[in-house]
C-alpha positions in Angstrom: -16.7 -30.6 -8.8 -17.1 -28.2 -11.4 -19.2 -25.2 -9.4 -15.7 -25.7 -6.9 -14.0 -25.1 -9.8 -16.2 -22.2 -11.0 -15.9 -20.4 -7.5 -12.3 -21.0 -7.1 -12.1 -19.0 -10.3 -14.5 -16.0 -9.3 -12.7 -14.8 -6.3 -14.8 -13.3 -3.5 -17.9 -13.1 -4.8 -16.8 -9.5 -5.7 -16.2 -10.3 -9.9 -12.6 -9.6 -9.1 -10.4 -12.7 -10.0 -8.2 -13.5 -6.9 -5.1 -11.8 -6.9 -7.0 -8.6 -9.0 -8.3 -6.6 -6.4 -7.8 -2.6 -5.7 -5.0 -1.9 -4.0 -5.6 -0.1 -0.2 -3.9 3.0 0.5 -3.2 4.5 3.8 -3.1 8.1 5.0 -0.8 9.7 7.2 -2.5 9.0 10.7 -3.6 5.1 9.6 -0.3 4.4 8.5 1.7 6.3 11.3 -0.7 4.7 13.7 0.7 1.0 11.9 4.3 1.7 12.1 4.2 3.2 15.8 5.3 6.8 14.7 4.4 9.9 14.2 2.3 11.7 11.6 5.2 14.2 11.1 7.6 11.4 11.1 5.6 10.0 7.9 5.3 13.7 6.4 8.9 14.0 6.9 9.6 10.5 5.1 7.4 12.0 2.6 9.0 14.9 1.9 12.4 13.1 1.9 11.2 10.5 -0.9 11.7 7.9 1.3 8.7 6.5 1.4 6.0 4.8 -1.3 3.3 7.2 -2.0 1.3 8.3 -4.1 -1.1 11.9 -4.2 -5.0 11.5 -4.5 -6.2 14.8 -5.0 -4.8 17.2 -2.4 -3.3 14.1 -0.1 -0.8 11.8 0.0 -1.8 8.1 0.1 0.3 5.1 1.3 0.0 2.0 -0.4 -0.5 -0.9 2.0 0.7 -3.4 -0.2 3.9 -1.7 -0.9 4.6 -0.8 2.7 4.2 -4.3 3.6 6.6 -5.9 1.3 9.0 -2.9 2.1 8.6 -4.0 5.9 9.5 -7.1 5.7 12.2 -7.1 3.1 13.4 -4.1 5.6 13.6 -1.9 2.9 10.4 0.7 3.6 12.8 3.7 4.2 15.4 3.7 1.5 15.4 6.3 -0.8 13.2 6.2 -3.5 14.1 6.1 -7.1 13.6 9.4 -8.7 10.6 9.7 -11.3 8.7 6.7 -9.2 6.7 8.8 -7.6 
């Protein structure tokens, strides 16, 4: 009973704690590839702010997580909040 307990409360295996881990990000093509579009299409939504992103080094990233809770509360291509970039 209690090593259950002590796995439930490590997570993976990884050290993260479930619930902790990185979040993935998405480039242009990946996520372009996921929403059946094309890689302008997501560099124009870029561009327009109406899309979460965020820049890792010279490129824009797309944070899975956020995209997926946009999707399905149908909200991934309202415009974005100025200063949340």
């Amino acid at each position: 009973m209690i090593a259950n307990d002590m796995t439930a409360r490590q997570g993976d295996g990884s050290g993260n704690l479930p619930g902790t881990e990185e979040p993935e990000y998405l480039d242009a093509a990946r996520l372009a590839k996921k929403l059946s579009v094309s890689v302008k299409a997501i560099q124009k939504w870029t561009g327009q702010h109406r899309i979460p992103c965020t820049k890792v080094g010279y490129r824009w990233r797309y944070p899975s997580n956020e995209i997926n809770k946009r999707l399905l509360s149908g909200q991934l291509l309202s415009p974005m909040v100025k200063g949340r970039r």
